[in-house]
DRENDO-1510 file (C-alpha; in Angstrom, 1 decimal, always signed):
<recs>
REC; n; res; u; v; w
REC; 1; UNK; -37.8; +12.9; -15.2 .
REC; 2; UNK; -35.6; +9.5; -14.4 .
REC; 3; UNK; -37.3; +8.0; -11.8 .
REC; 4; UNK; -34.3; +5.3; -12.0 .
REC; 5; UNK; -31.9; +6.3; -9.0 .
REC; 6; UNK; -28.7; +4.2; -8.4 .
REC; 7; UNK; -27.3; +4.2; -5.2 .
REC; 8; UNK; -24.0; +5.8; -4.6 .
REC; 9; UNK; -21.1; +5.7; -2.0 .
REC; 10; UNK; -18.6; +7.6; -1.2 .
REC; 11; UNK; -14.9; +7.4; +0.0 .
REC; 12; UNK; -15.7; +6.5; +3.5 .
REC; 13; UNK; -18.2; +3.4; +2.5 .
REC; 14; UNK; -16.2; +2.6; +0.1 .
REC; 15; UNK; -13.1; +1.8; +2.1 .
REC; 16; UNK; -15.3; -0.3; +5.2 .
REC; 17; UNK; -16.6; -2.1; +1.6 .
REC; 18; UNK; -13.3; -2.8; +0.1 .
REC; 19; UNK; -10.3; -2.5; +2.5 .
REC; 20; UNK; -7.9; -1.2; +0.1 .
REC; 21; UNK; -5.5; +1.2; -0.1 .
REC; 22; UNK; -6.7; +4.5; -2.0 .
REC; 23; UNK; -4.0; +4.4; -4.0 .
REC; 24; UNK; -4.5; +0.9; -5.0 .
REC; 25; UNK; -8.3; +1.0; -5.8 .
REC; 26; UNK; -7.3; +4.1; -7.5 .
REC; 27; UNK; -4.3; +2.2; -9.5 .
REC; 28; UNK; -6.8; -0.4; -10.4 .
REC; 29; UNK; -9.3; +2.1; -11.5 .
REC; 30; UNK; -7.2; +3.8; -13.9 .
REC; 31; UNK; -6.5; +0.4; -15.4 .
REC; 32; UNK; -10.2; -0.4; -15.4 .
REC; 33; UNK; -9.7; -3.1; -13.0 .
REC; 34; UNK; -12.3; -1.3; -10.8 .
REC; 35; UNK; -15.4; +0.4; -11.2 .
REC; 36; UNK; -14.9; +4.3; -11.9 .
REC; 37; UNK; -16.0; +7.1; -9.5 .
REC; 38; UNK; -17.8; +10.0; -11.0 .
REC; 39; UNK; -17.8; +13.7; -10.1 .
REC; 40; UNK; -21.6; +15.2; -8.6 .
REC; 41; UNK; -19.8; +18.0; -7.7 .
REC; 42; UNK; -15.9; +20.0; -8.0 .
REC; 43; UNK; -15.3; +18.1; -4.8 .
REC; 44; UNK; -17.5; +15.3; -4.4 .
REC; 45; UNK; -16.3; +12.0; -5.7 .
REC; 46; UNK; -19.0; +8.4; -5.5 .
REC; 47; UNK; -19.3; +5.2; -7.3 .
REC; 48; UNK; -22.2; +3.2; -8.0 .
REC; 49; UNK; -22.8; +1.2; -5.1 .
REC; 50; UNK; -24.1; -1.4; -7.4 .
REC; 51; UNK; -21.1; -1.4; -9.3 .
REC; 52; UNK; -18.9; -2.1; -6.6 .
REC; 53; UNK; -21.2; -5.1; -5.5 .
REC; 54; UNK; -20.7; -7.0; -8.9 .
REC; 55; UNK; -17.2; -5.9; -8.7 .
REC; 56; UNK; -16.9; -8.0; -4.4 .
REC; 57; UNK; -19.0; -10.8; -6.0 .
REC; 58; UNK; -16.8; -11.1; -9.2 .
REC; 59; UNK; -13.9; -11.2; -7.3 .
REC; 60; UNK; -15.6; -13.9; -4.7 .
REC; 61; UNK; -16.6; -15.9; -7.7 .
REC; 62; UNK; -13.3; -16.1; -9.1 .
REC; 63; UNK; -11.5; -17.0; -6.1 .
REC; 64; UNK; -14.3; -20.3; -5.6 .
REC; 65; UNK; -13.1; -21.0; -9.0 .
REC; 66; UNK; -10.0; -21.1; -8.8 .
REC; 67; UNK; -8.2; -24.1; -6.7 .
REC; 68; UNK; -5.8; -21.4; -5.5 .
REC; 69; UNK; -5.0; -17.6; -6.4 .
REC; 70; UNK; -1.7; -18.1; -7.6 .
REC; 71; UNK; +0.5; -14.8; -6.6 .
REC; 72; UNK; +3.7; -14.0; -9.1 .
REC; 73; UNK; +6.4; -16.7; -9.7 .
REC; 74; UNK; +9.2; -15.0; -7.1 .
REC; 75; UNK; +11.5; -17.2; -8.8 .
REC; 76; UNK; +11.2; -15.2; -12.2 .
REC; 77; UNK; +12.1; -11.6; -10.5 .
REC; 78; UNK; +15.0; -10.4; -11.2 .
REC; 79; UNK; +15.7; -8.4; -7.9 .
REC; 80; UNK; +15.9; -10.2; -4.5 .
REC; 81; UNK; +16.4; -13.4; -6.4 .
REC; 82; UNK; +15.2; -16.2; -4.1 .
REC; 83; UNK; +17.5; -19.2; -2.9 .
REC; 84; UNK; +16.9; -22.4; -4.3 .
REC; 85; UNK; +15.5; -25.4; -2.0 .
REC; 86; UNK; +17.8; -27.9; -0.8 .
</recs>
């Protein structure tokens, strides 16, 4: 017998961990940007709690990194193109 039991969360814990939208942290998921949920049952979803701890102090790690998160260059879009500074 596996006497090795993770810990694991679901939806509800999840969210007051990580306050993103489901369909983002779902988005992410899908492009393994995020730890994966696992079935325990036909309608019972959880991740690995520790999984999403690495995943908060990854993230923190890389923002102390960095000297700034840069966002997308709004200049390079090509829809709503933005006015040039005077």
């Amino acid at each position: 017998m596996n006497t090795n039991l993770k810990r694991t969360i679901r939806r509800d814990e999840l969210r007051k961990m990580v306050p993103l939208a489901d369909s983002t942290i779902y988005e992410m998921e899908r492009r393994g940007e995020f730890p994966k949920r696992f079935p325990l049952t036909a309608r019972c979803v959880v991740w690995d709690y520790d999984e999403v701890a690495d995943w908060i102090q990854a993230r923190k790690e890389a923002v102390n990194d960095a000297e700034k998160v840069l966002g997308p260059d709004v200049h390079q879009r090509k829809t709503r193109p933005t006015k040039k500074a005077a």
